[in-house]
C-alpha positions in Angstrom: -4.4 -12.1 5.2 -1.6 -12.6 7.8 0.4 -9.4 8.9 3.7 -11.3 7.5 1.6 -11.8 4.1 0.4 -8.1 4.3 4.1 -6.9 5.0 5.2 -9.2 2.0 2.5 -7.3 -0.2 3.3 -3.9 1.2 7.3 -4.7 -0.1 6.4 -5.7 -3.4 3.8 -2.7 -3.6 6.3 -0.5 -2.8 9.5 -2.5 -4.9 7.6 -3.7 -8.1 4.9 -1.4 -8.6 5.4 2.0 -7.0 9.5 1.9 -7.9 9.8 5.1 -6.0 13.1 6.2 -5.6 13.9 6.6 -2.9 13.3 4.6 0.4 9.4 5.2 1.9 9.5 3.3 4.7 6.2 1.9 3.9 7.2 -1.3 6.0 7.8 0.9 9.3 5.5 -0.9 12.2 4.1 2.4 12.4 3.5 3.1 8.7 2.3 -1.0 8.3 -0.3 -0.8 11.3 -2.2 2.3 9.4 -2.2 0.7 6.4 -3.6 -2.5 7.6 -6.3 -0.6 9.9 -7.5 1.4 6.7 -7.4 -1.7 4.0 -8.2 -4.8 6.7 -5.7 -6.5 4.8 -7.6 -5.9 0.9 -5.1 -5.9 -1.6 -7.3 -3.7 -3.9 -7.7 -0.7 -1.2 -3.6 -0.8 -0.6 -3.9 -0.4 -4.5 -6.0 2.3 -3.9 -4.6 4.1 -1.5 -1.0 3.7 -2.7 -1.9 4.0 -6.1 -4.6 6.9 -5.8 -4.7 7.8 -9.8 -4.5 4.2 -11.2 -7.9 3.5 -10.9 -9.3 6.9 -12.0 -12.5 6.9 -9.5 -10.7 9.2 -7.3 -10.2 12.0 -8.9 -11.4 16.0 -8.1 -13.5 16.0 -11.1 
């Protein structure tokens, strides 16, 4: 995935889905480069890691 595509996906992460309330600045270079060094560009482990309870595998239990 292109880093425009991955900033794109980010956006709509943190718009659509996350609907936090206020700004997060998810889409900060800074912020943008972690994320794609930890996910590689994988949609599912943003999911993951932006959504940590909505798969229910990481959990304390």
């Amino acid at each position: 995935m292109s880093r425009e595509d991955f900033k794109r996906a980010v956006d709509i992460s943190e718009k659509k889905i996350l609907q936090l309330s206020v700004a997060s600045n998810l889409s900060s270079k800074k912020i943008l480069k972690t994320l794609d060094q930890a996910t590689r560009g994988y949609i599912g482990l943003l999911d993951m890691i932006l959504q940590p309870n909505h798969s229910g595998k990481m959990n304390d239990d």
